[in-house]
Backbone as ProteinMPNN parsed JSONL, in Angstrom:
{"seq_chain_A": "XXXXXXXXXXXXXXXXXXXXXXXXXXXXXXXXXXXXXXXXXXXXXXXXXXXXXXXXXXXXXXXXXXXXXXXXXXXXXXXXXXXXXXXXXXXXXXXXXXXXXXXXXXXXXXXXXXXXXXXXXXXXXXXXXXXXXXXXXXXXXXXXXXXXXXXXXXXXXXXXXXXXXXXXXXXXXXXXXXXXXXXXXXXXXXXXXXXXXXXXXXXXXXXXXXXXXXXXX", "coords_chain_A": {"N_chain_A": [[122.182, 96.614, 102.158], [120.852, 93.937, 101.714], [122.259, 92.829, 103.771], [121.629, 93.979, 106.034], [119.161, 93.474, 106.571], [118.844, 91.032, 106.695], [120.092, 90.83, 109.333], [118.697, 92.649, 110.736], [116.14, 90.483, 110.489], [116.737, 88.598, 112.186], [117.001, 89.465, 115.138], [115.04, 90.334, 116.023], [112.122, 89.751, 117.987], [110.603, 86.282, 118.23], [107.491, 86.617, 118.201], [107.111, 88.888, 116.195], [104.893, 89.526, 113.595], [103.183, 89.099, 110.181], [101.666, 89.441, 107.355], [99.852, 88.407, 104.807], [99.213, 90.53, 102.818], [99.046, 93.507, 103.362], [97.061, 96.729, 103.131], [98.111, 100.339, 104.042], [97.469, 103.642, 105.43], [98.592, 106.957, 106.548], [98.909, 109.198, 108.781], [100.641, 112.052, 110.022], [102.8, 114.306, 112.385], [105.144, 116.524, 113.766], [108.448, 117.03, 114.813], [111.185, 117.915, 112.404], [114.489, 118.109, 111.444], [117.579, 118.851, 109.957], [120.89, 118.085, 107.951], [123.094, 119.822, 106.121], [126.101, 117.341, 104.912], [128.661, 116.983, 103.551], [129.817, 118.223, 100.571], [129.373, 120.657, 97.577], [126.891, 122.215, 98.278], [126.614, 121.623, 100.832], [125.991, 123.397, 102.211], [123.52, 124.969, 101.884], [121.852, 122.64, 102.031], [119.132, 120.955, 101.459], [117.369, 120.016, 103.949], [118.614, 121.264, 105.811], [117.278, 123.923, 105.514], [114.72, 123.34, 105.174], [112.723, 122.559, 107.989], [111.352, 122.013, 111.54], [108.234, 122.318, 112.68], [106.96, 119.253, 111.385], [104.738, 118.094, 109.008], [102.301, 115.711, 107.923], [101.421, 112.946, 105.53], [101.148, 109.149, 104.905], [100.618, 106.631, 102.094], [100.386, 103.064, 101.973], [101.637, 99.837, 101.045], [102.008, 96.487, 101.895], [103.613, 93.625, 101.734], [104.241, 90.338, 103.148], [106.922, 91.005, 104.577], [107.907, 93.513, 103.339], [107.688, 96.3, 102.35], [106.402, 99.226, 100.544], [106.139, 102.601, 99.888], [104.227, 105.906, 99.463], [105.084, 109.326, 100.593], [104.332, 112.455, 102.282], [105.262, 115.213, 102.835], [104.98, 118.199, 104.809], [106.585, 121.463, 105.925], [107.421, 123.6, 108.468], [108.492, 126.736, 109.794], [109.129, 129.298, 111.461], [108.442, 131.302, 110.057], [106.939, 130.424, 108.263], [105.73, 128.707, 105.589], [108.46, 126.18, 105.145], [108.952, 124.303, 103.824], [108.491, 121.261, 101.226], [108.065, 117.919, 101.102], [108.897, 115.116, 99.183], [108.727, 111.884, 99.072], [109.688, 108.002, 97.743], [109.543, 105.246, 98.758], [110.407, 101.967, 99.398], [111.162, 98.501, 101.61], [112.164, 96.784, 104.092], [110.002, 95.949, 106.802], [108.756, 95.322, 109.964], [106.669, 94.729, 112.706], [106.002, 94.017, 116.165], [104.849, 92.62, 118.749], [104.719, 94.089, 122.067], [104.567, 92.986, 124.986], [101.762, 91.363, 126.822], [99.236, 89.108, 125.237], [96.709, 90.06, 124.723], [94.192, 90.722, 123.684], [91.558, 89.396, 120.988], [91.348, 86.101, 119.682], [89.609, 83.226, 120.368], [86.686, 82.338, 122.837], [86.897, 78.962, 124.147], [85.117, 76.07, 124.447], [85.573, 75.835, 127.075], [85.85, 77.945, 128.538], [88.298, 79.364, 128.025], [90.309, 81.388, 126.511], [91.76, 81.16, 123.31], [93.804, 80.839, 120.427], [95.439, 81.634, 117.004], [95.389, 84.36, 116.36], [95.613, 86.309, 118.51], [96.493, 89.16, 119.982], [98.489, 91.952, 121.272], [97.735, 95.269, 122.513], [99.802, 97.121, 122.44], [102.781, 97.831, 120.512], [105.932, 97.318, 118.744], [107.812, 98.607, 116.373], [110.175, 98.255, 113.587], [112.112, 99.407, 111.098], [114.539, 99.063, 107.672], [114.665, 100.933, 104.777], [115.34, 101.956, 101.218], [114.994, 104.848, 98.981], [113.692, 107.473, 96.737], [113.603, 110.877, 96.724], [111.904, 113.856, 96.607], [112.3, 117.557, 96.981], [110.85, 121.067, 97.399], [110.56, 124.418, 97.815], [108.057, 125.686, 98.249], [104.77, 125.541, 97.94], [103.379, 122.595, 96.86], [101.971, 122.424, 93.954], [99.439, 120.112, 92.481], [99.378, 118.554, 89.552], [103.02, 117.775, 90.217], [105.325, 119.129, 88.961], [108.209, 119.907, 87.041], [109.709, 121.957, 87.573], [109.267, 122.827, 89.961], [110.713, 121.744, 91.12], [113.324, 121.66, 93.968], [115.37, 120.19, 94.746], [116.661, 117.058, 94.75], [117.133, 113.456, 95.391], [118.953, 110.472, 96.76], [117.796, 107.898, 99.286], [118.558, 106.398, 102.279], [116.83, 104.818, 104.815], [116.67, 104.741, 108.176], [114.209, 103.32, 110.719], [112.335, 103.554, 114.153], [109.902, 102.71, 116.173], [106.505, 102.792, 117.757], [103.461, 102.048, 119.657], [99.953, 101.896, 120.197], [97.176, 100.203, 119.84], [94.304, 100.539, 118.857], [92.018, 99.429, 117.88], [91.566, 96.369, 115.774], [92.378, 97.561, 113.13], [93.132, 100.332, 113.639], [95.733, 102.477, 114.813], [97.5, 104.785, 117.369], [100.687, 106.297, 117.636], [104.334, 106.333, 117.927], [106.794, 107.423, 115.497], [110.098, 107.239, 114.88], [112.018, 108.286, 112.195], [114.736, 108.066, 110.731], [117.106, 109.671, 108.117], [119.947, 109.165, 105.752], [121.073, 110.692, 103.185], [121.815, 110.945, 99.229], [122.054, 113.881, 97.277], [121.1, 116.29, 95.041], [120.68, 119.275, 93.268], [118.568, 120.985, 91.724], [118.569, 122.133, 88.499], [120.936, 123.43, 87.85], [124.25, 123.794, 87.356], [125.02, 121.393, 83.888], [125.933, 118.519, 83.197], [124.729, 115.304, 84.358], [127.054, 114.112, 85.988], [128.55, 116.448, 87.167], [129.761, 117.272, 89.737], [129.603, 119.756, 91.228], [126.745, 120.198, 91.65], [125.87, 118.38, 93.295], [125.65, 116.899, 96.902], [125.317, 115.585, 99.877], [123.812, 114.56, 102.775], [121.824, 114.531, 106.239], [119.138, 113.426, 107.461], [116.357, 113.456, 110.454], [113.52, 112.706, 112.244], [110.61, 113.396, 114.777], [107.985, 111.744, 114.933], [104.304, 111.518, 115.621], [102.046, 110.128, 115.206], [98.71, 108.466, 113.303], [97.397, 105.567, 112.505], [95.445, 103.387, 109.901], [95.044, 100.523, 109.026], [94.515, 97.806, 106.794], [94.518, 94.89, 106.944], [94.993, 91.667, 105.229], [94.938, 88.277, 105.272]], "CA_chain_A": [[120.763, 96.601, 102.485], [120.299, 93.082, 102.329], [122.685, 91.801, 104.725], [121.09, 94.681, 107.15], [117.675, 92.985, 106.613], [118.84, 89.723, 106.984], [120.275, 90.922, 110.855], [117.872, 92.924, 111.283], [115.209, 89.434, 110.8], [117.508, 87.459, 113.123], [117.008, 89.845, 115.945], [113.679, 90.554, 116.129], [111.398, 88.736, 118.511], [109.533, 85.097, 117.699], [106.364, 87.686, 118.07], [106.853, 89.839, 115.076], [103.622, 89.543, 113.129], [103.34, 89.421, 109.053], [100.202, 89.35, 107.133], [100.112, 88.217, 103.458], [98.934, 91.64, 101.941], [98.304, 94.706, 104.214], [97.273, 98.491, 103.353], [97.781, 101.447, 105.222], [97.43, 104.89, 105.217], [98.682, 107.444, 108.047], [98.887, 110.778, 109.073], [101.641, 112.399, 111.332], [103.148, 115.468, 112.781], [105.855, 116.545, 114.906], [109.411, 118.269, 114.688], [111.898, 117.715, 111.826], [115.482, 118.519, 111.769], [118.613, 117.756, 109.272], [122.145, 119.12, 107.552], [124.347, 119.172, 105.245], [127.56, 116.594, 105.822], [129.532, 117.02, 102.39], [129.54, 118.145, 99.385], [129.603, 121.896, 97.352], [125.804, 122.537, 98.405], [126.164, 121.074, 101.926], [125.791, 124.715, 103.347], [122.317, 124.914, 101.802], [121.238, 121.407, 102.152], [116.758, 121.204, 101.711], [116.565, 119.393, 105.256], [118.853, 122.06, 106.844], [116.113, 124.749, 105.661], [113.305, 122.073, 105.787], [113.119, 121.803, 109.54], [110.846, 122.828, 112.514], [107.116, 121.816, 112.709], [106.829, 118.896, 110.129], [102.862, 117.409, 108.907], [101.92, 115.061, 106.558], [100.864, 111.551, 105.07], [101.549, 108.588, 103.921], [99.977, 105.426, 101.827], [101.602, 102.036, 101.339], [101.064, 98.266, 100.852], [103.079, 95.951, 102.594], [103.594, 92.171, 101.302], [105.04, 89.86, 103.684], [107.383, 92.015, 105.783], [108.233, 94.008, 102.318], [106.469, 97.366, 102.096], [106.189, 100.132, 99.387], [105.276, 103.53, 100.446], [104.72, 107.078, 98.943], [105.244, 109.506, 101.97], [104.812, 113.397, 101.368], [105.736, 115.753, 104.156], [105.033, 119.686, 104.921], [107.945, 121.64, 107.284], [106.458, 125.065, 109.047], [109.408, 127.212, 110.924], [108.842, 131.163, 112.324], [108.337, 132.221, 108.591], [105.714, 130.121, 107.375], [106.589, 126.922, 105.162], [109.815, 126.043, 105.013], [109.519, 123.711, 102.405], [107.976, 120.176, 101.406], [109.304, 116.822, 100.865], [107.87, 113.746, 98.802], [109.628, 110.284, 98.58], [108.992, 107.009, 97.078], [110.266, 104.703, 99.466], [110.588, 100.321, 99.701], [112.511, 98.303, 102.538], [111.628, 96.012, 105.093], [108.973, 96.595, 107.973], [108.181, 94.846, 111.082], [106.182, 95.005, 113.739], [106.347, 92.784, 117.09], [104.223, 92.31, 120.09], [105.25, 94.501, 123.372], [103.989, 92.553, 126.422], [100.789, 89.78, 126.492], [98.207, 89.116, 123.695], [95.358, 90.4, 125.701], [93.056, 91.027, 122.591], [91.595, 88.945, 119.768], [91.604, 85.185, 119.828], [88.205, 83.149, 120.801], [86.551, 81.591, 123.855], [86.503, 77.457, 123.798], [83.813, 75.463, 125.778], [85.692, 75.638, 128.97], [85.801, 79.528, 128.778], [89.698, 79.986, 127.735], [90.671, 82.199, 125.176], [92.832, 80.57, 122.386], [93.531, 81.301, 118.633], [96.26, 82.381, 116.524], [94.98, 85.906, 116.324], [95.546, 87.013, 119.563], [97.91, 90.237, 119.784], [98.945, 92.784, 122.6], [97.516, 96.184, 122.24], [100.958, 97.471, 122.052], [103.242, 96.985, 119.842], [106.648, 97.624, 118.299], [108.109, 98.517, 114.903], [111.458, 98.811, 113.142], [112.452, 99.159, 109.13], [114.776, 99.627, 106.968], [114.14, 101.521, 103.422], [115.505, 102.978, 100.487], [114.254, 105.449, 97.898], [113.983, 108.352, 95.76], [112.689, 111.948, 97.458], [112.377, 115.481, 96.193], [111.996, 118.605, 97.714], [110.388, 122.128, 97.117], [110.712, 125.05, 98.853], [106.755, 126.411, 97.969], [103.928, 125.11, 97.948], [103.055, 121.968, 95.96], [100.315, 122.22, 93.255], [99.397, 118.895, 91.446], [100.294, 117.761, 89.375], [104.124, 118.214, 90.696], [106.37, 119.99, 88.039], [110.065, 119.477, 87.303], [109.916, 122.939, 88.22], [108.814, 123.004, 91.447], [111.286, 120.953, 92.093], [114.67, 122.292, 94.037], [116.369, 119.218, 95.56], [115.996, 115.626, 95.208], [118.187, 112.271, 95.314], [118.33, 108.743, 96.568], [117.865, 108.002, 100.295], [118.876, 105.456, 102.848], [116.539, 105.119, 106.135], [115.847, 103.674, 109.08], [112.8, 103.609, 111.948], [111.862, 102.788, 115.155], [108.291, 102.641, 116.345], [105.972, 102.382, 119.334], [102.743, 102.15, 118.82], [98.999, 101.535, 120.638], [95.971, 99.835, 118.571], [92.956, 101.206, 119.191], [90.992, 98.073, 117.514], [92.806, 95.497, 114.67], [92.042, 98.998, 112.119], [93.331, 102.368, 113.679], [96.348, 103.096, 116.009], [98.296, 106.144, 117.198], [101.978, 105.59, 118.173], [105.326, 107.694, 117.203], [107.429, 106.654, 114.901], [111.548, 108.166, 114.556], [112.887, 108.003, 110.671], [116.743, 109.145, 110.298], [117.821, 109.355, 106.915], [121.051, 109.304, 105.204], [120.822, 110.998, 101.412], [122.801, 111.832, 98.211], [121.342, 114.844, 96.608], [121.208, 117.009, 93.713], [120.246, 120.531, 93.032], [117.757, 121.095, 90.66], [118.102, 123.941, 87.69], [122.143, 123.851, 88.552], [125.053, 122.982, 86.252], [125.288, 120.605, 83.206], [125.759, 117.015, 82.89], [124.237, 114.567, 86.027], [127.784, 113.672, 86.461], [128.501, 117.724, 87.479], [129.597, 117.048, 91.025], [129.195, 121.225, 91.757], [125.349, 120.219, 91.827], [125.764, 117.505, 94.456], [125.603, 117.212, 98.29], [125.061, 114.876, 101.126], [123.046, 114.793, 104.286], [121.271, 113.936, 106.865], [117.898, 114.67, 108.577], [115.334, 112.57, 111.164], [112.277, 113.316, 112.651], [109.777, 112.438, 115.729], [106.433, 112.079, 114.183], [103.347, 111.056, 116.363], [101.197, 109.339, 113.827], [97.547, 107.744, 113.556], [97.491, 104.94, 111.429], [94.743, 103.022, 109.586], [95.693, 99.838, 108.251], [93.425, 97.083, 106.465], [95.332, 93.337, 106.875], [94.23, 90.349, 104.236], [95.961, 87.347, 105.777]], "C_chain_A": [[120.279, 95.184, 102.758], [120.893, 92.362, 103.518], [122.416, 92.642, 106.15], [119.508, 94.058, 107.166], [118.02, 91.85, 106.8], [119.184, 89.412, 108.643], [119.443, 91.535, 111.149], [116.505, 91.443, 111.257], [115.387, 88.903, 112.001], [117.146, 88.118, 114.755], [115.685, 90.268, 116.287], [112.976, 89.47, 116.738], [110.513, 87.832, 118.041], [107.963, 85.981, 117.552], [106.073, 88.25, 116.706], [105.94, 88.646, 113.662], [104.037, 89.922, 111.173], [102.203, 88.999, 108.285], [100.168, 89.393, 105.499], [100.249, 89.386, 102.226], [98.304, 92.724, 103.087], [98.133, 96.147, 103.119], [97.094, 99.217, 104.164], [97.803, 102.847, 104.961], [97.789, 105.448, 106.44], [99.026, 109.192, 107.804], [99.598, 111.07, 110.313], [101.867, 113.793, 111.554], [104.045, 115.668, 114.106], [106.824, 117.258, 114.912], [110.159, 116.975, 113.452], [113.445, 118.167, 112.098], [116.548, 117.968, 110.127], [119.71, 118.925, 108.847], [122.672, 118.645, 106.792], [125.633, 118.409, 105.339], [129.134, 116.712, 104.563], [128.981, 117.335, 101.002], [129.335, 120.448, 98.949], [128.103, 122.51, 97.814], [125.487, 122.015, 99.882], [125.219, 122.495, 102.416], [123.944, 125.033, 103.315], [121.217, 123.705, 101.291], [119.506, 121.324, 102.127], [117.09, 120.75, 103.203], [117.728, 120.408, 106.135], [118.106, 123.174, 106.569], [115.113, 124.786, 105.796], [112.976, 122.17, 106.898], [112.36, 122.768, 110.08], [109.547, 121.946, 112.427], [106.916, 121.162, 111.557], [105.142, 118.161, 110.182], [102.917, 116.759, 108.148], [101.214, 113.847, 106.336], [101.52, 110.879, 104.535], [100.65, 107.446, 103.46], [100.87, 104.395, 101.241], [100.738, 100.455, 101.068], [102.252, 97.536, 101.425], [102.575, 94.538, 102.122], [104.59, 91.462, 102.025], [105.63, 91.136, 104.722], [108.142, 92.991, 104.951], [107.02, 95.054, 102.065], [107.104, 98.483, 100.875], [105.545, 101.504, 99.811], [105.484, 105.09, 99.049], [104.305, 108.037, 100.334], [105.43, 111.326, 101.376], [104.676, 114.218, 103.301], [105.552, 117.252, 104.258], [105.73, 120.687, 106.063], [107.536, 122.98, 107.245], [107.696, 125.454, 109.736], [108.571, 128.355, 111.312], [108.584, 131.893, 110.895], [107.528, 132.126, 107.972], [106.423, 128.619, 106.879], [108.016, 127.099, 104.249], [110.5, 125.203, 103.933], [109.18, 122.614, 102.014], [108.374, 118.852, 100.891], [108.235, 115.729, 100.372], [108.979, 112.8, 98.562], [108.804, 109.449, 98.727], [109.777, 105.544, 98.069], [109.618, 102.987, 98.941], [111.431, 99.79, 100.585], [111.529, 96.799, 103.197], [110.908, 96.709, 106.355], [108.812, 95.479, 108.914], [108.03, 95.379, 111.934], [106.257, 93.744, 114.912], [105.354, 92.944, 118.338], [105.113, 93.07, 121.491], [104.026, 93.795, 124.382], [102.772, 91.483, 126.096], [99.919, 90.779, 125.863], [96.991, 88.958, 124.683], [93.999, 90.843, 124.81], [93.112, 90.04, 121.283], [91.491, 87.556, 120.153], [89.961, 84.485, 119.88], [88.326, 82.233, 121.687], [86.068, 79.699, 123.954], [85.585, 77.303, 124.795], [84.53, 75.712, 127.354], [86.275, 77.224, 129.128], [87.287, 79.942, 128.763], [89.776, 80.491, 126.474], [91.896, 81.246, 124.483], [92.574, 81.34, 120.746], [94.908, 81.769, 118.621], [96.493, 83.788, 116.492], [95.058, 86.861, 117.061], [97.032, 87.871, 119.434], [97.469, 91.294, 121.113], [98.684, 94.18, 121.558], [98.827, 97.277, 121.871], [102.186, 96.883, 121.236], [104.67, 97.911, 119.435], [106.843, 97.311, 117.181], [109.561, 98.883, 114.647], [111.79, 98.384, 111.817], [113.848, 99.731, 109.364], [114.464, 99.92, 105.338], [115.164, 101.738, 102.458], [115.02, 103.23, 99.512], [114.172, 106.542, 97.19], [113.381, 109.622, 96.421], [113.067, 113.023, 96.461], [111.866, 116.354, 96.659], [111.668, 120.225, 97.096], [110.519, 123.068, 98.275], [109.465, 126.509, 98.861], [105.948, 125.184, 97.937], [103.322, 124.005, 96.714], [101.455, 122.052, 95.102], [100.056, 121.565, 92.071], [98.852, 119.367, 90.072], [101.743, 118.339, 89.475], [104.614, 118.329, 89.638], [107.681, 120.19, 88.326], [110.514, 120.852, 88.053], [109.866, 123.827, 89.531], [110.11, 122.71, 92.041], [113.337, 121.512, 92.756], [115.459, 121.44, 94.491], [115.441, 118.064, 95.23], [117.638, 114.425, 94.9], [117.727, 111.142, 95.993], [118.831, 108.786, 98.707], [117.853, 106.797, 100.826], [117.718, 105.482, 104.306], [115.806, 103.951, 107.177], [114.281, 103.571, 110.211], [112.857, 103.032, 112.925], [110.579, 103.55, 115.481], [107.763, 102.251, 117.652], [104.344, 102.621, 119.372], [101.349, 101.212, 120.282], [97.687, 101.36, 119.898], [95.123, 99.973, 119.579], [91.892, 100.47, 119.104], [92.205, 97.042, 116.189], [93.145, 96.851, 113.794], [92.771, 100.35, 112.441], [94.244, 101.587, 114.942], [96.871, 104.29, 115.946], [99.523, 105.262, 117.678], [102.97, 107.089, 117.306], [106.547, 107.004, 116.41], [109.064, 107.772, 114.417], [112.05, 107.672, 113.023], [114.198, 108.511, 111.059], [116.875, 108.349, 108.4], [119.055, 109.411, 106.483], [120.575, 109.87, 103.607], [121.875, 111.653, 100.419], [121.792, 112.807, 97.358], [121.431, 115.605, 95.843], [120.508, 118.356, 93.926], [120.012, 120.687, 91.839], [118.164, 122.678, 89.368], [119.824, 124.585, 87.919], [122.897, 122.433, 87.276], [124.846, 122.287, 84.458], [125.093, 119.131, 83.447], [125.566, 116.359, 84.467], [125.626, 114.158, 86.845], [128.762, 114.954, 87.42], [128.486, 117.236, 89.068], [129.094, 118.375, 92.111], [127.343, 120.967, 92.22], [125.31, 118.937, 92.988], [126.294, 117.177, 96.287], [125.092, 115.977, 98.954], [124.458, 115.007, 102.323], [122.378, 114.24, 104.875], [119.622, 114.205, 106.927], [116.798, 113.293, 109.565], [114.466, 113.645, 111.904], [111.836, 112.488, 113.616], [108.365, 112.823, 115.141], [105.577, 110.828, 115.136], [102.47, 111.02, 115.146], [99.632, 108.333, 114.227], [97.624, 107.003, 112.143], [96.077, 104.07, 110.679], [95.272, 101.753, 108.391], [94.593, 98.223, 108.033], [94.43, 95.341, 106.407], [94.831, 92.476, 106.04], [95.346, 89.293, 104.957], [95.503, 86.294, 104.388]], "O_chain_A": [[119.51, 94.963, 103.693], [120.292, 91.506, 104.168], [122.83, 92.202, 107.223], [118.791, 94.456, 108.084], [117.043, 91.346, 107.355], [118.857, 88.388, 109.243], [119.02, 91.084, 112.214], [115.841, 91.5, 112.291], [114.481, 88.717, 112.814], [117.014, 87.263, 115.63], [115.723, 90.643, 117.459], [113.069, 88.342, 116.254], [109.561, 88.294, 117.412], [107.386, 85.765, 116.486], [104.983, 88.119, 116.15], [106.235, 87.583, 113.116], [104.894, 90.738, 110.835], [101.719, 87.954, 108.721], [100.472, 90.455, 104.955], [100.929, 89.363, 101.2], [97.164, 92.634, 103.542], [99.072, 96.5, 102.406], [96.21, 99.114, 105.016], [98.379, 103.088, 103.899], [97.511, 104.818, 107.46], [99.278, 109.967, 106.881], [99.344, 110.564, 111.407], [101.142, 114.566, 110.926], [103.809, 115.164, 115.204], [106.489, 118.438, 115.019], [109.943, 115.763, 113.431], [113.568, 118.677, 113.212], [116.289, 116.995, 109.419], [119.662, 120.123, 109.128], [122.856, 117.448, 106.566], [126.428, 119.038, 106.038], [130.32, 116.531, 104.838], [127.99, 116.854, 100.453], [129.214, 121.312, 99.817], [128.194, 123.725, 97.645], [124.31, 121.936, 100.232], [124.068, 122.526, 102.852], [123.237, 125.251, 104.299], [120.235, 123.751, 100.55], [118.859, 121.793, 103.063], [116.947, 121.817, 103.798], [117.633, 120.22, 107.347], [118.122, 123.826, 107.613], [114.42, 125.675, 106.29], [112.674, 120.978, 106.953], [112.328, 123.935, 109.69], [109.748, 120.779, 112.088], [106.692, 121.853, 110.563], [104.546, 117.81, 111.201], [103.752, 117.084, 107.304], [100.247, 113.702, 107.084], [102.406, 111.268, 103.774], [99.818, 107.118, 104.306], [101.755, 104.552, 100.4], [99.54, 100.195, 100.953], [103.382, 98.022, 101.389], [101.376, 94.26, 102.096], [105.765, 91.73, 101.772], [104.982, 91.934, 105.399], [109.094, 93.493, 105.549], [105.86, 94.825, 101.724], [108.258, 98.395, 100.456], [104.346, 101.466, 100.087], [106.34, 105.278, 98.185], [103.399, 107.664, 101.079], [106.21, 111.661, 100.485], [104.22, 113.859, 104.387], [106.323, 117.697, 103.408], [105.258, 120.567, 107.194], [107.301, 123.542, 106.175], [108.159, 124.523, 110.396], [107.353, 128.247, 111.452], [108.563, 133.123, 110.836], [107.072, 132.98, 107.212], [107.194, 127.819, 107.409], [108.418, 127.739, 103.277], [111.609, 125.174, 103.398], [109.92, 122.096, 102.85], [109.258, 118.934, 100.038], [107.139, 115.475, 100.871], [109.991, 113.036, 97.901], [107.727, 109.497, 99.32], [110.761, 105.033, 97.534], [108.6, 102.839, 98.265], [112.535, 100.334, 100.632], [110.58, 96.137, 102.776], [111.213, 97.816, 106.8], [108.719, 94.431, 108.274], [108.724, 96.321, 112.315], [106.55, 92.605, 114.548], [105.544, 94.089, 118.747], [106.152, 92.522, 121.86], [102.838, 94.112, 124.424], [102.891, 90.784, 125.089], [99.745, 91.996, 125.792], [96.516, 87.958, 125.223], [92.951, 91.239, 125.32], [94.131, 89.813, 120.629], [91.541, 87.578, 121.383], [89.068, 85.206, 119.436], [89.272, 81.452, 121.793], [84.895, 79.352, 123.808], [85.286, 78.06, 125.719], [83.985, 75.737, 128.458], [87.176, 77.473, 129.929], [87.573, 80.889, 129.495], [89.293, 79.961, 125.474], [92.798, 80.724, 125.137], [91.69, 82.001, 120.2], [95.543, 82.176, 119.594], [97.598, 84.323, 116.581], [94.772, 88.02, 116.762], [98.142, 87.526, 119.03], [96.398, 91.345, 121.718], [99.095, 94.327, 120.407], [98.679, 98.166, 121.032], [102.526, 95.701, 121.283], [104.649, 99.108, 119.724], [106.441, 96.266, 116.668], [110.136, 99.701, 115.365], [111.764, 97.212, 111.442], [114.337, 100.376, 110.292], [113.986, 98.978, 104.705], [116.239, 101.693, 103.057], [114.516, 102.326, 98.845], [115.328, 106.546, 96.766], [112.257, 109.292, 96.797], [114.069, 113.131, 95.753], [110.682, 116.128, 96.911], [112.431, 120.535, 96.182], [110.58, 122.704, 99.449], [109.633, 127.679, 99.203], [106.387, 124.034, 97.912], [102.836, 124.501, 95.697], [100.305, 121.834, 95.484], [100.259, 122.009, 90.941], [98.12, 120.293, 89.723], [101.885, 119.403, 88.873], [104.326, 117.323, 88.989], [108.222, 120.517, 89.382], [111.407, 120.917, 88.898], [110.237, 124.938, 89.91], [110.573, 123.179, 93.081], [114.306, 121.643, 92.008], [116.557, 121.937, 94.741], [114.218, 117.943, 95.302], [118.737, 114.644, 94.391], [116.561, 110.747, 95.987], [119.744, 109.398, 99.261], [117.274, 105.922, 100.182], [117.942, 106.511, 104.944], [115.02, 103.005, 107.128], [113.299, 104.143, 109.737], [113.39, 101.922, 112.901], [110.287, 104.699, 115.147], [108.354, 101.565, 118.485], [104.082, 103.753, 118.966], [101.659, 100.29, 121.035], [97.151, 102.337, 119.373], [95.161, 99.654, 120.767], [90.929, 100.571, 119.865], [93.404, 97.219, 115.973], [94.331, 97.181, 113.82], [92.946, 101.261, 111.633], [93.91, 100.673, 115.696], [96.878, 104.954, 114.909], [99.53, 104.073, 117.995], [102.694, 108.086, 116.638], [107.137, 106.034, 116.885], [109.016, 108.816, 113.766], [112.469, 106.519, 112.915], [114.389, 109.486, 111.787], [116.788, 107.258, 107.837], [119.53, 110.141, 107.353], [119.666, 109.291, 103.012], [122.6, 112.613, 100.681], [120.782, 112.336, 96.834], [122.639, 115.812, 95.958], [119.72, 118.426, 94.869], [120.837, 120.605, 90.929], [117.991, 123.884, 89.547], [120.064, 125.778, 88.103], [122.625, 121.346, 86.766], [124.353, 123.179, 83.767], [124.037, 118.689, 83.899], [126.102, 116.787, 85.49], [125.575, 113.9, 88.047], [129.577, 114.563, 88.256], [127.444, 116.873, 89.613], [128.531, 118.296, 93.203], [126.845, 121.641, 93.122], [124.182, 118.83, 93.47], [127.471, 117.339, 96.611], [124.279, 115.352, 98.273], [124.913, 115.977, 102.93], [122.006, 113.195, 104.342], [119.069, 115.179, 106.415], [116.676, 112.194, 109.024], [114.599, 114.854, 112.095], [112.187, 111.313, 113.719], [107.848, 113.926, 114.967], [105.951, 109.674, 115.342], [102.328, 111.899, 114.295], [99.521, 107.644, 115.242], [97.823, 107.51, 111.039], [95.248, 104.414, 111.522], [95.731, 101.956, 107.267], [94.04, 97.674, 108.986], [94.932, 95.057, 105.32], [93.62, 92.602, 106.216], [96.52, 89.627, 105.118], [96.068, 85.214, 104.219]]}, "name": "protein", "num_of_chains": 1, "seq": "XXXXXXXXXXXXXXXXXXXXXXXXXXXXXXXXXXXXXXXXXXXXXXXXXXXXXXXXXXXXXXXXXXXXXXXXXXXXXXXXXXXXXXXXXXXXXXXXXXXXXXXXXXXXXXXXXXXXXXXXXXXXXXXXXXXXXXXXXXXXXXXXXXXXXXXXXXXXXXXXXXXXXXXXXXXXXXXXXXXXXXXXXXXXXXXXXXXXXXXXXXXXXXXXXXXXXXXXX"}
């Protein structure tokens, strides 16, 4: 993880933007997908019954180019809900400038725009994360209960992003996750070390997202 954050810095354009203390909040929706890749529970993996029309939210804080999120997710197929997903995610985040800084900045006496502040209405993003998720296959009703719970484990993921600001405050844009995850089956076996209760998999998503995000520089 870190020597993927340390290439992922290196490659990222002189552009990419970082802001001492941000929050954000967002709201998405789009298709899900995922499968099992190994393990005695691949066959009924959560994100290979998860999958089809996914909705949801998330809220985070981001320090430096170091964010913190909690991220909860709702998956709709031909049946109704298919099943819902919460993780606790941390990683690295950036964002970068696509094309000229045509907004923001201020006008000097001889009528040119200058300033640090100036940024391009478009923009690009790319993380990586990891973190803790768990999954249900009903309807969550808070406070969440061990019992609710039918799947969870520890997850690896990445993003790419694309993204149009609306003002410094609100954009829409779409953002692709893929995950990698080790997982457990809840209410199954004996001791945590019980490999019969453990499984592997995948799953990513295209989620079109509106974001709302407050910057403190």
């Amino acid at each position: 993880m870190i020597a993927a954050a340390g290439l992922l810095a290196c490659l990222l354009p002189a552009s990419a933007q970082a802001d001492l203390l941000s929050l954000y909040a967002e709201a998405h929706g789009g298709l899900a997908s995922g499968d099992g890749i190994g393990g005695y529970h691949s066959n009924d993996a959560f994100h290979r019954g998860a999958k089809g029309v996914a909705y949801g939210a998330l809220v985070g804080v981001e320090v430096l180019f170091i964010d913190a999120w909690v991220e909860h997710t709702q998956y709709q197929d031909s049946t109704g809900l298919a099943g819902t997903w919460t993780q606790f995610m941390t990683g690295l985040d950036i964002q970068f400038d696509v094309g000229q800084k045509t907004r923001g900045g201020t006008i000097d006496a001889d009528g040119r725009v200058t300033g640090s502040d100036r940024y391009s209405p478009v923009y690009g993003e790319v993380g990586l994360a990891v973190g803790f998720g768990v999954g249900t296959g009903q309807q969550v009703m808070p406070p969440l209960d061990n019992s609710e719970i039918t799947d969870k484990g520890f997850l690896a993921q990445g993003h790419l992003g694309l993204g149009y600001r609306l003002n410094r405050l609100m954009s829409i844009g779409i953002r692709i996750p893929v995950q990698s995850a080790y997982m457990f089956k809840s209410g199954e076996g004996g001791a945590a070390n019980d490999e019969s209760t453990h499984y592997r998999s995948v799953q990513g998503a295209a989620l079109v997202n509106f974001r709302l995000v407050l910057n403190l520089r």
